[in-house]
NUMI-953390 format. One record per atom (N, C-alpha, C, O): residue in one letter; x, y, z. Coordinates in steps of 0.2 Angstrom, whole numbers, padded with zeros to 4 digits, always signed. Atoms other than C-alpha are relative to their C-alpha. Example, Ala and Ser with C-alpha at 12.3 -4.5 7.8 and 13.67 -1.06 7.14 Angstrom:
NUMI-953390
a+0004-0006+0000a+0062-0022+0039a+0004+0006+0000a+0009+0005+0003s-0004-0006-0001s+0068-0005+0036s-0004+0005+0003s-0001+0011+0004
end
This chain:
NUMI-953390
x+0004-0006+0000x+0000+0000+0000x+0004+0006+0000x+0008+0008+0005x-0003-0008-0002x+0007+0017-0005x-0003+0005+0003x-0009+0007+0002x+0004-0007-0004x+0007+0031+0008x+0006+0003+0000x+0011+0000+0000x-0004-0004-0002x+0017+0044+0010x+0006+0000-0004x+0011+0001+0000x-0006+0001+0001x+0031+0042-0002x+0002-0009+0001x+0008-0011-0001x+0000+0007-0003x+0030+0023+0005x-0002-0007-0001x-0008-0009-0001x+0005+0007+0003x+0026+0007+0000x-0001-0004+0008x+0004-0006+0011x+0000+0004-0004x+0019-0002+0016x-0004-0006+0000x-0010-0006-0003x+0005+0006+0001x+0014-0020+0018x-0006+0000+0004x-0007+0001+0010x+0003+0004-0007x+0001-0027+0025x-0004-0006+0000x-0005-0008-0006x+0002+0006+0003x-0008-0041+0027x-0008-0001+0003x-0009-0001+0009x+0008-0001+0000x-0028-0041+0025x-0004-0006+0002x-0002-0011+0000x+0006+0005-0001x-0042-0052+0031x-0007+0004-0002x-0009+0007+0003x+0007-0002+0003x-0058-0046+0022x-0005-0001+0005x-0003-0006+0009x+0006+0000-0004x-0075-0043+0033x-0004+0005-0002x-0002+0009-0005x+0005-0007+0001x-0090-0032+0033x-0001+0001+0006x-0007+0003+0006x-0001-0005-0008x-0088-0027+0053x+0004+0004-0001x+0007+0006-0005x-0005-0006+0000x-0079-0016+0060x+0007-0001-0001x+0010-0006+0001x-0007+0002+0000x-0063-0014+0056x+0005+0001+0005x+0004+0005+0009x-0005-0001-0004x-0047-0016+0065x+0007-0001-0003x+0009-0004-0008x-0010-0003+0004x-0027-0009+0062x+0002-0003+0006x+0001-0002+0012x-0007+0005-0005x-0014-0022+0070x+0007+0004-0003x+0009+0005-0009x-0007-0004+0001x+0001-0013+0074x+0008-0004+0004x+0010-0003+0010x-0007+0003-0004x+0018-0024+0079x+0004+0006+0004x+0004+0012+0003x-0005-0003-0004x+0032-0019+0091x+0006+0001-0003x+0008-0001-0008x-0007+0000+0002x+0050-0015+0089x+0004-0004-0004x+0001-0009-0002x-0001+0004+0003x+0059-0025+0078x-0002-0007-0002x+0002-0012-0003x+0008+0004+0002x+0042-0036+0074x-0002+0000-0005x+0000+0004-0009x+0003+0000+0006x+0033-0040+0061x-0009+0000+0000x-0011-0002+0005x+0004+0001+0002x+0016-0039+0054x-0003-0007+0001x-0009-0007+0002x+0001+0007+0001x+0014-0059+0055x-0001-0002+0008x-0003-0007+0011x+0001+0003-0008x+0014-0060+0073x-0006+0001+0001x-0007+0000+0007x+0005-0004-0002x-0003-0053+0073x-0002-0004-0001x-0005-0006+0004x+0002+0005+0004x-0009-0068+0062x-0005-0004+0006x-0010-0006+0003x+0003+0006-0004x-0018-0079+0079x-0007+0008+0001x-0013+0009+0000x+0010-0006-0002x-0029-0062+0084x-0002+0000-0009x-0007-0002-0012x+0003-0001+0009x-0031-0060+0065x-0007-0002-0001x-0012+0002-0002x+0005+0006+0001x-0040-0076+0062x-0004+0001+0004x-0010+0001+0001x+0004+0000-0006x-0050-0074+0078x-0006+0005-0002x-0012+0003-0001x+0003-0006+0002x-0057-0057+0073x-0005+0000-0006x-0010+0002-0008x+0004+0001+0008x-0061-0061+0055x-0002-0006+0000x-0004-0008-0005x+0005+0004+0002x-0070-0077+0060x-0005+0004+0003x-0010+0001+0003x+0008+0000-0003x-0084-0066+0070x-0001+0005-0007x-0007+0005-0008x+0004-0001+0007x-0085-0056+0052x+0004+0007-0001x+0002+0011-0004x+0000-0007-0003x-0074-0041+0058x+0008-0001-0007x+0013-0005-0009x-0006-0001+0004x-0061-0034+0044x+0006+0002+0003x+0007+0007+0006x-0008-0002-0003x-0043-0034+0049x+0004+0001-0002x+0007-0004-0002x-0009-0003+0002x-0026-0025+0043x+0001-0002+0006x-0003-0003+0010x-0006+0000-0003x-0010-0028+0050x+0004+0002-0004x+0003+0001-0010x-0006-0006+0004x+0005-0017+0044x+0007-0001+0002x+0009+0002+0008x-0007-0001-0001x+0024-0019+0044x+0001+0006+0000x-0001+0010-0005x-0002-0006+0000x+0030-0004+0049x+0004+0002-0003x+0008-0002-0004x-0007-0003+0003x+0043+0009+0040x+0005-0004+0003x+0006-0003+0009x-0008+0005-0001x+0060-0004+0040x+0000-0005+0004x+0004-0008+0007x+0000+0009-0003x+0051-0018+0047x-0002-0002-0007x-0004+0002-0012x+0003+0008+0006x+0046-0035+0036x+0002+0003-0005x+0008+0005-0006x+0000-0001+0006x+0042-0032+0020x+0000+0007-0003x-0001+0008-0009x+0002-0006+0000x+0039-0012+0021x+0006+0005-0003x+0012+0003-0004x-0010-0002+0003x+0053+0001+0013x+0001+0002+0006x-0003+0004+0011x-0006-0002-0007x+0068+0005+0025x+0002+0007-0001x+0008+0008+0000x-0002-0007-0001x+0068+0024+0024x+0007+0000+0005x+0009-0004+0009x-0004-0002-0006x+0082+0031+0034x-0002+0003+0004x+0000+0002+0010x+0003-0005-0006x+0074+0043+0044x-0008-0001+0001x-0012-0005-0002x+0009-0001-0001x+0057+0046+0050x-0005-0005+0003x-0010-0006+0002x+0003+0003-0007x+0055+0035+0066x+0000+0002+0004x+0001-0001+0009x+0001-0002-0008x+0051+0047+0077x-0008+0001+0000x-0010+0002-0006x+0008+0002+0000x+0032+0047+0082x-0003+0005-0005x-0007+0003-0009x+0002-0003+0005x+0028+0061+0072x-0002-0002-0009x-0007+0001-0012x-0001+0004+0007x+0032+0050+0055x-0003-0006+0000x-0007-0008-0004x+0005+0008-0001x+0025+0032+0063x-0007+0002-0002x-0010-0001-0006x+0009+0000-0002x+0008+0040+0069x-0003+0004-0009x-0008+0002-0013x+0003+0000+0008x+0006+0048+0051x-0001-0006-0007x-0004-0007-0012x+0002+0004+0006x+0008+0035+0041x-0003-0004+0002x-0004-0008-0003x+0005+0003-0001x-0004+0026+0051x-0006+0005-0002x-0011+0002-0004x+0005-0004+0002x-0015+0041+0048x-0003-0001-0008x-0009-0002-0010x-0001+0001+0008x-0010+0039+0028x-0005-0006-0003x-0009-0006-0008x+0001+0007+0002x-0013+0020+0028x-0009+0000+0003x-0012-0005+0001x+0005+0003-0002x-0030+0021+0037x-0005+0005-0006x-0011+0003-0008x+0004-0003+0005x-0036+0034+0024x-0002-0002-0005x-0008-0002-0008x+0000+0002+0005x-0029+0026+0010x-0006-0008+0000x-0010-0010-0005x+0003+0006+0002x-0037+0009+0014x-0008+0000+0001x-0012-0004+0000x+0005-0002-0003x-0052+0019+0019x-0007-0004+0004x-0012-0007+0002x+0002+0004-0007x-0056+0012+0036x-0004+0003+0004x-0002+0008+0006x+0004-0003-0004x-0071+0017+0044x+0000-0001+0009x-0001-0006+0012x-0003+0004-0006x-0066+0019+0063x+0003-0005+0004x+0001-0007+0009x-0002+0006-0004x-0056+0006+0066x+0002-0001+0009x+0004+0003+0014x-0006+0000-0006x-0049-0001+0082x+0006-0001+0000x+0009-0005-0004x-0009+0000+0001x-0032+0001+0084x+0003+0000+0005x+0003+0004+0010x-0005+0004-0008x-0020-0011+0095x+0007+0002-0004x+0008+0002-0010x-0005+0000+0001x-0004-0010+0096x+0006-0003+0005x+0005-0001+0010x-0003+0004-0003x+0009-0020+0104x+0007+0000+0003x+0011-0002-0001x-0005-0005-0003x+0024-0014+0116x+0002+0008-0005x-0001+0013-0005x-0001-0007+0004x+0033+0001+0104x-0006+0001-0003x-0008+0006-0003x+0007-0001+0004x+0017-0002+0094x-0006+0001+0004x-0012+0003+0001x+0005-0003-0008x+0007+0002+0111x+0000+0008-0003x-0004+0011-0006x-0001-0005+0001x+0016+0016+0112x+0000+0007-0008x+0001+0013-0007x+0002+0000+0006x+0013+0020+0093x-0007+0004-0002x-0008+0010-0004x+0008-0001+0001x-0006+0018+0094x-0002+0005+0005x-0006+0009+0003x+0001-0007-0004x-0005+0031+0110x+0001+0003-0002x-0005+0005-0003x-0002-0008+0004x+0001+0044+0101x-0003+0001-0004x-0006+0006-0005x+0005-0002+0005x-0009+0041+0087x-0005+0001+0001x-0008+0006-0002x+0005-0002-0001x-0024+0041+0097x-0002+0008+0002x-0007+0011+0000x-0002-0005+0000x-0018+0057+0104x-0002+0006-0004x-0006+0011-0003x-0001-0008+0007x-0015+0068+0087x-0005-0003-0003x-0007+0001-0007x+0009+0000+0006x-0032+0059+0078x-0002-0003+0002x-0002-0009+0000x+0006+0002-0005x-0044+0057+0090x-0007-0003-0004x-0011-0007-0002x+0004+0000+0004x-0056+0057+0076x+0001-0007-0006x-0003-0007-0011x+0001+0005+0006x-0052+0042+0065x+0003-0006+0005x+0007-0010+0003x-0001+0011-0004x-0053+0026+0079x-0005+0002+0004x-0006+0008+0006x+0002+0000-0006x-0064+0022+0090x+0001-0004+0006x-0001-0005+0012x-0003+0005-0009x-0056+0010+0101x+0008-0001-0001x+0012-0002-0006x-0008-0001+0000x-0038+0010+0107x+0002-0008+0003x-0002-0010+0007x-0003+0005-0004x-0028-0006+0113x+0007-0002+0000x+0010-0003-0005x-0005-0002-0001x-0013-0006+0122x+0001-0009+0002x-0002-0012+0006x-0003+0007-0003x-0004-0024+0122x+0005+0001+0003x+0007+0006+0000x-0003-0002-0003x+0009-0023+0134x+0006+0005-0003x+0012+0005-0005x-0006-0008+0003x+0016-0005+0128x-0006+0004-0001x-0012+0003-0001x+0004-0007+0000x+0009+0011+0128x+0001+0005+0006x-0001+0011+0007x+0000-0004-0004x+0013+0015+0143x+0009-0002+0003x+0011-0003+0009x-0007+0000+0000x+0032+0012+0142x+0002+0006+0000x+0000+0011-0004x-0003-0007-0005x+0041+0026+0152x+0009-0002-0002x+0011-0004+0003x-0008+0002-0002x+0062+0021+0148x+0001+0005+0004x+0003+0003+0010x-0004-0004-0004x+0068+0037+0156x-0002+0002+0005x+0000+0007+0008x+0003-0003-0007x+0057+0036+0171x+0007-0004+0003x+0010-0009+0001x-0003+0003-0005x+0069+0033+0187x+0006+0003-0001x+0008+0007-0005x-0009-0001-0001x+0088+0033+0193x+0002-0002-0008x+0006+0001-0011x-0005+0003+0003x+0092+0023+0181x-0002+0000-0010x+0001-0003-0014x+0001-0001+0006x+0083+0028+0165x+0003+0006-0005x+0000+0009-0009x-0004-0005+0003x+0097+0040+0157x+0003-0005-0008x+0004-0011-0009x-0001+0004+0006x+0101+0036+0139x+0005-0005-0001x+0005-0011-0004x-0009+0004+0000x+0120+0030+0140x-0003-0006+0002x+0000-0011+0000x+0001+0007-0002x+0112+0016+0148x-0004-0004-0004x-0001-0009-0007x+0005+0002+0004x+0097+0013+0140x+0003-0002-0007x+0000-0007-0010x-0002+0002+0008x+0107+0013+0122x+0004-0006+0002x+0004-0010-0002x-0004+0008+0001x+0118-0001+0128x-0005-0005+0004x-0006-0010+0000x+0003+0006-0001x+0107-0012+0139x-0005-0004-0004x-0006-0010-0003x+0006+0004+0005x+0093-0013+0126x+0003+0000-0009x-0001+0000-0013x-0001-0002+0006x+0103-0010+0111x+0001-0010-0003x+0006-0013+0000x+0001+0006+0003x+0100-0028+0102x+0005-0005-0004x+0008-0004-0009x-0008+0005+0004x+0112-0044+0098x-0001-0001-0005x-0006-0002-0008x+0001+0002+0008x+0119-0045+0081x-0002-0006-0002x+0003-0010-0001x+0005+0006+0005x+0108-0060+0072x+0004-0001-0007x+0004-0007-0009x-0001+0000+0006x+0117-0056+0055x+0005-0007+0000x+0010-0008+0004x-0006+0006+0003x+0125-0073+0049x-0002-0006+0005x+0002-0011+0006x+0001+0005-0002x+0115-0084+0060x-0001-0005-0003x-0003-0003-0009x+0006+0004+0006x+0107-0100+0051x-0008+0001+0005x-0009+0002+0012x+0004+0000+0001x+0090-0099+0050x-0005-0006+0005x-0009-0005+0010x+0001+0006-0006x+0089-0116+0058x+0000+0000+0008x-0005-0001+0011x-0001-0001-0005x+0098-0113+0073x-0004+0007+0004x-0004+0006+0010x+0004-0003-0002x+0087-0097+0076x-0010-0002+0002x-0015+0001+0004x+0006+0003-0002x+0073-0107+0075x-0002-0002+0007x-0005+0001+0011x-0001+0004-0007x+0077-0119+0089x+0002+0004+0006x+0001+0002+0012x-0003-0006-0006x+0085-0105+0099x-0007+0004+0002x-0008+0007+0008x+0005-0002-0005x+0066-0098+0100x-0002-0004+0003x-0004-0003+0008x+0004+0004-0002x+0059-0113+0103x-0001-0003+0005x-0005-0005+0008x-0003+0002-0009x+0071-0116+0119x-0005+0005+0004x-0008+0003+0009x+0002-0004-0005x+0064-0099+0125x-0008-0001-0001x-0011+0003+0003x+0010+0001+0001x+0045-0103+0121x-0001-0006+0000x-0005-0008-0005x+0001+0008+0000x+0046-0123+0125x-0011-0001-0001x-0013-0007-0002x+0007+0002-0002x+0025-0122+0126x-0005+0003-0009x-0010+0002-0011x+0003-0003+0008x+0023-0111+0107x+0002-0005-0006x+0007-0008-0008x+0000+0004+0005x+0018-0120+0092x+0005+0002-0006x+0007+0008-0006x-0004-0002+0005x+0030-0120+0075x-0004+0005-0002x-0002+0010-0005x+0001-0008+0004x+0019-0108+0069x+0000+0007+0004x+0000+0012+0001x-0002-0006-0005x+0020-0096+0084x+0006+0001-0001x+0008+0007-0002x-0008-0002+0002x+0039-0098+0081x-0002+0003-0006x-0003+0009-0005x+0001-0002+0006x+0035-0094+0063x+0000+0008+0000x+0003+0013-0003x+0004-0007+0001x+0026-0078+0067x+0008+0003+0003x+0009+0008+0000x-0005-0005-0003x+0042-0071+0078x+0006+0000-0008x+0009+0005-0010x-0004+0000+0006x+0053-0079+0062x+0000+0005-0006x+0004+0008-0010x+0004-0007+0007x+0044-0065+0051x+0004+0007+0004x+0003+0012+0002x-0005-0007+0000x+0058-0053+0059x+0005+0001-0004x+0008+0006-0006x-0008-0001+0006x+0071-0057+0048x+0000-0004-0006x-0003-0010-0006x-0001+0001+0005x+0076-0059+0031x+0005-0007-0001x+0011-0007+0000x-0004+0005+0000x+0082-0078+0027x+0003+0001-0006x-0001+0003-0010x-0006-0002+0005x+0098-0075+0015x-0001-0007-0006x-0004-0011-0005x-0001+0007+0006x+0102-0088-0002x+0004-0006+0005x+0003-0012+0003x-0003+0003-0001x+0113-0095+0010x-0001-0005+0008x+0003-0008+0011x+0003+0003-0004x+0101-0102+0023x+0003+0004+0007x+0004+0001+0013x-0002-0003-0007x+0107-0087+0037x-0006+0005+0001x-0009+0007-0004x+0005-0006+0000x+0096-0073+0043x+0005+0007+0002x+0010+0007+0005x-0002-0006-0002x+0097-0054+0044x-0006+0005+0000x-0011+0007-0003x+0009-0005-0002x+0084-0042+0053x-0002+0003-0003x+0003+0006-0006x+0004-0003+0005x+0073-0034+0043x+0002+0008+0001x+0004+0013-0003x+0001-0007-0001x+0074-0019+0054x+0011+0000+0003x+0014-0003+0008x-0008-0002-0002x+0094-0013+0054x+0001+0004+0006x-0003+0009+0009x-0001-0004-0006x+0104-0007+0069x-0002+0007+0001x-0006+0008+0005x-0002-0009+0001x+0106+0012+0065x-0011+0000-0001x-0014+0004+0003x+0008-0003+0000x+0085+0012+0062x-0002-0002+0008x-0005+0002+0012x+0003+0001-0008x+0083+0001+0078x+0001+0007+0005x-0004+0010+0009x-0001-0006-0005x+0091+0015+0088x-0003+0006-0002x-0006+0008+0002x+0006-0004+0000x+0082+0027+0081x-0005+0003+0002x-0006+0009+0004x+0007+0002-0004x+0067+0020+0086x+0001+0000+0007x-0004+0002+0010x-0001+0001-0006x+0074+0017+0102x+0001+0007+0004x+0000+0008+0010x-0003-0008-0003x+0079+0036+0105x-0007+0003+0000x-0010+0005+0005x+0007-0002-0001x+0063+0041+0101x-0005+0000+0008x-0008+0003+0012x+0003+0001-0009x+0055+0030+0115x+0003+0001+0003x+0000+0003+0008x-0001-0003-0006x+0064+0036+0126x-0001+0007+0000x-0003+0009+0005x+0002-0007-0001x+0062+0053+0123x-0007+0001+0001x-0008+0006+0004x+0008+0001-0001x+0042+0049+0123x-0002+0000+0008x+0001-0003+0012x+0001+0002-0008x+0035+0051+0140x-0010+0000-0001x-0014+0005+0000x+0007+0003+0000x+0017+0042+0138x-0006+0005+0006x-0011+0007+0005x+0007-0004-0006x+0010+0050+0157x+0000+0007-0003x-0005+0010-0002x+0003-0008+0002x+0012+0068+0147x-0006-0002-0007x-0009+0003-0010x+0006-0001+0004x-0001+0060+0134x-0006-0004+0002x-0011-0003-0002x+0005+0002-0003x-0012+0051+0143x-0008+0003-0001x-0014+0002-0004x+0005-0003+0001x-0023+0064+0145x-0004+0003-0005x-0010+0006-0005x+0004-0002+0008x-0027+0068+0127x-0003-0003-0003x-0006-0001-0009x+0003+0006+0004x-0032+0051+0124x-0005+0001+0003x-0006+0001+0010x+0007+0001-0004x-0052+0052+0125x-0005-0006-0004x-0011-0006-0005x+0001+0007+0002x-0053+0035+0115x+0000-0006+0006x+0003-0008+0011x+0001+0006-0007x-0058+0021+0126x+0004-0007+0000x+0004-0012-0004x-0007+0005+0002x-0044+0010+0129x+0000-0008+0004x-0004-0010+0009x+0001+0006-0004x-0041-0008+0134x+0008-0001+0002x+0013+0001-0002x-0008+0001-0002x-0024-0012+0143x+0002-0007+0002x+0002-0009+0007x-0006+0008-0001x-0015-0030+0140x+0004+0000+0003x+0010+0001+0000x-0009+0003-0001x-0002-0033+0151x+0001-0006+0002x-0002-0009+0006x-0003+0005-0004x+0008-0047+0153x+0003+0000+0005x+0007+0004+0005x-0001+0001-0006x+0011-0054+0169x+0006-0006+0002x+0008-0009+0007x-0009+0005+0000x+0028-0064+0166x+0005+0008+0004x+0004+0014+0005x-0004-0006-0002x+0044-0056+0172x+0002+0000+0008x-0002-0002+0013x-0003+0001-0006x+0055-0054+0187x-0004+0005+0005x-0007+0009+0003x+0006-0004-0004x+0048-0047+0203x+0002+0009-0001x-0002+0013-0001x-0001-0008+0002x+0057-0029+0199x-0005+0002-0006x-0010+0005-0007x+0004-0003+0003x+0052-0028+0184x-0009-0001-0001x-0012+0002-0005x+0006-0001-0002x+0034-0032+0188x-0002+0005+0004x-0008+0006+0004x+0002-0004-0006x+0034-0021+0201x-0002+0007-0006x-0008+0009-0007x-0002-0006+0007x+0040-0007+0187x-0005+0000-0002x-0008+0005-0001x+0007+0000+0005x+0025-0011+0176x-0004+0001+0005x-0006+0007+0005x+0006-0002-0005x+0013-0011+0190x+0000+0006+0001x-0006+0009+0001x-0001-0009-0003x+0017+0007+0194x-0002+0004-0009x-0006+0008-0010x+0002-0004+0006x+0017+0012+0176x-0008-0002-0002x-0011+0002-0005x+0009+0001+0003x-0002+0003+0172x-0003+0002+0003x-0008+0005+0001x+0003-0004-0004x-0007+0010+0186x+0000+0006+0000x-0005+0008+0003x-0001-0006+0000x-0001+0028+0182x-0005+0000-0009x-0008+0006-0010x+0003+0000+0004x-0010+0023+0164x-0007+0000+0001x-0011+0004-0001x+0007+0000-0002x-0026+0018+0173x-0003+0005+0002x-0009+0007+0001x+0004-0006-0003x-0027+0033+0183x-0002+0005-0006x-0007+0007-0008x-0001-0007+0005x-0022+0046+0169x-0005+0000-0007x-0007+0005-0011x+0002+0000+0007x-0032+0039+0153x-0006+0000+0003x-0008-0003+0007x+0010+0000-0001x-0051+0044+0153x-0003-0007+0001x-0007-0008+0006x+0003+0005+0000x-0056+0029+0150x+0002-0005-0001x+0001-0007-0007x-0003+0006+0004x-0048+0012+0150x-0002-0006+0008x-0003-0005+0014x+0000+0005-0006x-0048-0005+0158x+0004-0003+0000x+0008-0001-0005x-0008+0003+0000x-0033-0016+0161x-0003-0006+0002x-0008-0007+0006x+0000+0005+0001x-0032-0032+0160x+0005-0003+0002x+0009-0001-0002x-0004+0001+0001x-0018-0042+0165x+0000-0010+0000x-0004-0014+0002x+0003+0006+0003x-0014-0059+0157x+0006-0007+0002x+0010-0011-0001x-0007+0006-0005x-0004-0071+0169x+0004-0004-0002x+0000-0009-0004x-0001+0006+0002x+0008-0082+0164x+0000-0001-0007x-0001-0006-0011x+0001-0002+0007x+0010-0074+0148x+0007+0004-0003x+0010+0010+0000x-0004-0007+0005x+0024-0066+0135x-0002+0005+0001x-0008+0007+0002x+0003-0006+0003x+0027-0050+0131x-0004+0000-0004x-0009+0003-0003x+0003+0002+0007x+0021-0056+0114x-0007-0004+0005x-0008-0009+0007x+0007+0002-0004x+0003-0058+0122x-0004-0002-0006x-0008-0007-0006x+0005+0002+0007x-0005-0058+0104x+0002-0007-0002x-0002-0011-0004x-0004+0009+0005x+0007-0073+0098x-0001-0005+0005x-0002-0010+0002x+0001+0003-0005x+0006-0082+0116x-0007-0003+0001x-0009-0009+0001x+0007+0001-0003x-0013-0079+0121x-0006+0003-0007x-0011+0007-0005x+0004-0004+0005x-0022-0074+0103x-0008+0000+0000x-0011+0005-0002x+0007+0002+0000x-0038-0081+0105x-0001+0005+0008x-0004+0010+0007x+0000-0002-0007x-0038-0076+0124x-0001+0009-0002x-0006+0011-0001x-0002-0008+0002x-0032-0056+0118x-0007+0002-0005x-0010+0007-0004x+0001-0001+0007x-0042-0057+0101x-0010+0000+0006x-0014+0004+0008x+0007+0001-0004x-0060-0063+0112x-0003+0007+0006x-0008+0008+0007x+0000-0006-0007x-0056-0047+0128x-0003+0005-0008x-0008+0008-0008x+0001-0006+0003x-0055-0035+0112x-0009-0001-0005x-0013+0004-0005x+0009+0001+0004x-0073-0042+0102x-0005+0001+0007x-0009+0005+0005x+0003-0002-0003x-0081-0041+0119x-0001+0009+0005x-0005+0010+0009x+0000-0007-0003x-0077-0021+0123x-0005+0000-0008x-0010+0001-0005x+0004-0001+0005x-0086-0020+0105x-0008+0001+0003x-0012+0002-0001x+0004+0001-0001x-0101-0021+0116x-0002+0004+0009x-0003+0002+0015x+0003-0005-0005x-0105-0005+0125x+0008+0005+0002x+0008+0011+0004x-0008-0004-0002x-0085+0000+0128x+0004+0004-0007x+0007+0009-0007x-0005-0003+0005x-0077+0005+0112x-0009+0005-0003x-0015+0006-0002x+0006-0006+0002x-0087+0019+0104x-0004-0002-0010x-0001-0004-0015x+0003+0003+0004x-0100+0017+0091x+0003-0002-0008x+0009+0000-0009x-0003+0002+0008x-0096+0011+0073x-0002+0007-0005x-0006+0011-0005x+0003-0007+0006x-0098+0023+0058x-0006-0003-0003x-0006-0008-0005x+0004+0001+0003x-0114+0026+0053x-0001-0005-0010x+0002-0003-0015x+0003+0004+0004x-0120+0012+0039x+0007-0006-0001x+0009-0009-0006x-0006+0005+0001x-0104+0002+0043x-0003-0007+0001x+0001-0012+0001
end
């Protein structure tokens, strides 16, 4: 789909409901979304999903990862596919994403959902100063792995997810002629992106969201950093007009690819008195 100067992917399930915009996270793809997908589009409901600028299959601009650039081309892409108020989730950075977009166009969603992100704070605390944050989160090189061997390496860390849940995380990286992979989304963009969230400080927009939100979190994780999320869901709960939280125990980050049916069922039942009307003769 051209927007902006932009070729973006995405990947469609036809319906005549309402529609719904799946937005992945950081260096994620489009295909992870694939379990709510399906879920959505059997109760009748139309669904995109969108590789993001210098994810998947999307082009790899050099610039133009900072929220100002993301939330437009979501603005671009919901015009161009002309989406009558969609709901719009998105999932950690893509949380964070979907808040900003609901923020600056209030007017073209009627329901917001935050899978764990949206309310990701890096530079709250002692210890959120950049120098840190660029090397603790800055990501292992992949380039020159085999394909295979990263397969089995998620598989260790998700022993309970199916080969096609692996699948759906595999859709981060490009498999080479030579059976090795290399991340879709490169270093120099990842940081970027990363610079941006941190400079984003979610509790100063809170209050401009007056879309009625749902909040995924997952409930894995060590007791600090649960602790950490609890204080920020909670500072999310108080702050946003409207939202309810959810939290989904025993669960990945990746809550969509984890728990799809479970995430994809919470988001069709707000459809019923929570999210805001559909467009007339939708």
């Amino acid at each position: 789909m051209a927007v902006r100067d932009l070729e973006l992917s995405v990947r469609v399930r036809p319906g005549a409901k309402r529609p719904f915009l799946l937005v992945h996270g950081l260096a994620s793809n489009a295909k992870t979304w694939d379990g709510v997908s399906a879920v959505l589009n059997e109760a009748g409901h139309h669904v995109v999903a969108v590789d993001q600028r210098g994810h998947g299959l999307s082009d790899k601009p050099d610039e133009g990862f900072n929220f100002d650039e993301v939330t437009a081309d979501l603005e671009a892409l919901i015009k161009a596919l002309g989406l009558e108020l969609p709901i719009v989730a998105g999932q950690s950075w893509g949380g964070n994403v979907v808040l900003d977009f609901a923020a600056r166009y209030p007017k073209l969603l009627s329901g917001l959902v935050l899978v764990d992100g949206g309310f990701i704070e890096l530079a709250n605390g002692p210890d959120g100063d950049w120098e840190r944050i660029s090397v603790e989160l800055k990501p292992p090189n992949l380039l020159g792995r085999q394909r295979t061997e990263m397969f089995e390496r998620m598989k260790g860390f998700r022993p309970d997810w199916s080969d096609e849940q692996i699948e759906m995380q595999m859709g981060n990286f490009e498999t080479l002629a030579d059976g090795t992979i290399s991340p879709w989304l490169t270093l120099d963009r990842h940081m970027k992106i990363l610079r941006a969230l941190w400079e984003q400080h979610p509790s100063q927009i809170y209050e401009d969201v007056s879309t009625p939100t749902l909040v995924a979190v997952a409930g894995s994780g060590d007791s600090d950093s649960r602790q950490r999320k609890q204080e920020e869901v909670a500072e999310a709960e108080r702050l946003l007009p409207n939202a309810r939280v959810r939290w989904f125990e025993d669960t990945a980050h990746d809550i969509h690819v984890h728990r799809p049916r479970m995430l994809a069922e919470w988001m069709l039942e707000a459809l019923d008195g929570f999210f805001e009307p559909e467009a007339a003769g939708a």
